[in-house]
Structures are given as C-alpha cells and as structure tokens.
VOPAGU-2260 file (C-alpha; in pm, 1 decimal, decimal comma):
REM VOPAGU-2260
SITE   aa  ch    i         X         Y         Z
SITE  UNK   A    0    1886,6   -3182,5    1398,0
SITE  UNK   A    1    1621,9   -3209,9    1609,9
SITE  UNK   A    2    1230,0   -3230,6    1539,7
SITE  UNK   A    3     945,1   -2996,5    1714,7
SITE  UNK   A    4     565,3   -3056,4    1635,4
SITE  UNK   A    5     361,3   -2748,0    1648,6
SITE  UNK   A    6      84,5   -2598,3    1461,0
SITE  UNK   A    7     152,1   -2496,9    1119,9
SITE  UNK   A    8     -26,5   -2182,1    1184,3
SITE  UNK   A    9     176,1   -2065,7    1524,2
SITE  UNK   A   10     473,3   -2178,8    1467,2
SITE  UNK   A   11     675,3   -2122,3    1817,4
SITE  UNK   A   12     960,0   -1939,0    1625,3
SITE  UNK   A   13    1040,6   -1549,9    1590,4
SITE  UNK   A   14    1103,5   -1433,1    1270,9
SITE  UNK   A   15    1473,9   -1469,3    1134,8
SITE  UNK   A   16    1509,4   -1800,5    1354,6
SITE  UNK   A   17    1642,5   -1966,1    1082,9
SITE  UNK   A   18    1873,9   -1959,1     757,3
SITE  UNK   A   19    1722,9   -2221,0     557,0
SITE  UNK   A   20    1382,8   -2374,0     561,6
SITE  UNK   A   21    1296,8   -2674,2     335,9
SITE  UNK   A   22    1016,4   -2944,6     294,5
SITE  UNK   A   23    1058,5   -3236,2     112,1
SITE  UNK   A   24     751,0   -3467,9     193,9
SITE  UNK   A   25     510,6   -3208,2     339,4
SITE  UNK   A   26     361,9   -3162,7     -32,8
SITE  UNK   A   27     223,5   -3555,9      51,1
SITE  UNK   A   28     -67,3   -3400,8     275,1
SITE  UNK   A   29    -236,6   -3237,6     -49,1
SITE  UNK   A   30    -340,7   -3595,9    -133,1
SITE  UNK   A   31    -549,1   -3643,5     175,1
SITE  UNK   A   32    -815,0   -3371,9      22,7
SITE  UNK   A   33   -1097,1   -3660,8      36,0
SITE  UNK   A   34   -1071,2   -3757,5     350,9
SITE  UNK   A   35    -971,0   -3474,9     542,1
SITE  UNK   A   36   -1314,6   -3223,9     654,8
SITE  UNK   A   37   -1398,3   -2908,4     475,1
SITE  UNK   A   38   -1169,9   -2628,0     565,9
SITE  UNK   A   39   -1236,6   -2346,2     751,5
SITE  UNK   A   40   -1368,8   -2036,7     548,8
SITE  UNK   A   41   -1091,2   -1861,1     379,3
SITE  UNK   A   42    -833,4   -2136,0     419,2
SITE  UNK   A   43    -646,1   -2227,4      66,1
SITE  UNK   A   44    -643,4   -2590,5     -33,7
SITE  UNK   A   45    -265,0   -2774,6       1,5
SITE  UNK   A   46    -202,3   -2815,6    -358,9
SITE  UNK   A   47    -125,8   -2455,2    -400,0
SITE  UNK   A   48     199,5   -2493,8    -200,6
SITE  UNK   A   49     284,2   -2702,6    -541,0
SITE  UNK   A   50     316,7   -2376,9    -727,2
SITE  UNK   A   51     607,4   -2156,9    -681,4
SITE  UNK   A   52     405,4   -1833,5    -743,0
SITE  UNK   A   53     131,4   -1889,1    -436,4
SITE  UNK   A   54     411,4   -1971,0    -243,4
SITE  UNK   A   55     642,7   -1645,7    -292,2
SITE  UNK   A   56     311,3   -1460,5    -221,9
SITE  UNK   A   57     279,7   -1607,1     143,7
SITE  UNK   A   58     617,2   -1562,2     191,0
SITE  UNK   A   59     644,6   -1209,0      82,9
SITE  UNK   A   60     939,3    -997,5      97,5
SITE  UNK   A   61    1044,8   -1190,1     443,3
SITE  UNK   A   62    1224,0   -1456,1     200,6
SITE  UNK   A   63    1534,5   -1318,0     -46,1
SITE  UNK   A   64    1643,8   -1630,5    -151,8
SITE  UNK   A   65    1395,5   -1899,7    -253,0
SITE  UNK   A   66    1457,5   -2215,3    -469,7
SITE  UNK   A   67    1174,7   -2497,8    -588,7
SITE  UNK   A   68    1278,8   -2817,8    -742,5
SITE  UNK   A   69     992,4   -3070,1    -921,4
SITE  UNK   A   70    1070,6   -3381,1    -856,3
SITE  UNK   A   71     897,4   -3710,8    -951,3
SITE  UNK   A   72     904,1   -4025,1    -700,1
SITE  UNK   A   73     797,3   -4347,0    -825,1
SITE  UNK   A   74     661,8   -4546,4    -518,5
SITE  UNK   A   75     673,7   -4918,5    -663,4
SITE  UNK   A   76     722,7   -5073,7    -297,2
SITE  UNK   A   77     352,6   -5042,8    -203,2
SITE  UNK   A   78     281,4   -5261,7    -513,0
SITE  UNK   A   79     101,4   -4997,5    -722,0
C-alpha cells in the first residue's frame, strides 16, 4: 500500500484506476462541522456521506458494486 494526499475534489487518478475503494475513518471529519468555516455555496455538508442513498447518487452508474457497513466504535481510551 502506499498513501497519496491530494484534494478530495481532483483526485490525481483517471477513472477505472482502481478495483476497490474503501474509507473507514474518513466519516470522522463530519464531526468537525463547528469548527471548520462555512462551506462554499453549493457544497453538501459531510454527514451525508453517512447515508448510503446520497452516496450511490455521487457515484452514479460509474460504481456496479457498492457495499456500506454501520458500525459503532466505542472510544473509552480518551476517558469519555
């Protein structure tokens, strides 16, 4: 594996680069809504990744073969 930082936006990536794409702590970004500045007009807030529907409908027909898992994580090691 290796890592790449890039803008979410324009990715540096042609289409069909890859056969699986996953995300399994980019969801933790939604949570920085009240400290993060307004967004840009037009731009849809983070939590809607959460839903499975809003998801499939930026992804459109380029995706075939989608799964999403809810998952819980208790985080007791920051003494909450």
């Amino acid at each position: 594996m290796s890592w790449r930082e890039a803008d979410a936006e324009d990715l540096p990536f042609g289409d069909g680069s890859f056969d699986t794409v996953m995300s399994c702590v980019g969801v933790m970004f939604a949570i920085m809504r009240p400290y993060a500045p307004p967004p840009p007009p037009g731009a849809q807030p983070p939590p809607c990744w959460g839903r499975e529907d809003h998801v499939r409908t930026l992804l459109g027909d380029r995706v075939t073969d989608g799964e999403a898992h809810r998952r819980s994580l208790r985080a007791a090691a920051f003494g909450a």
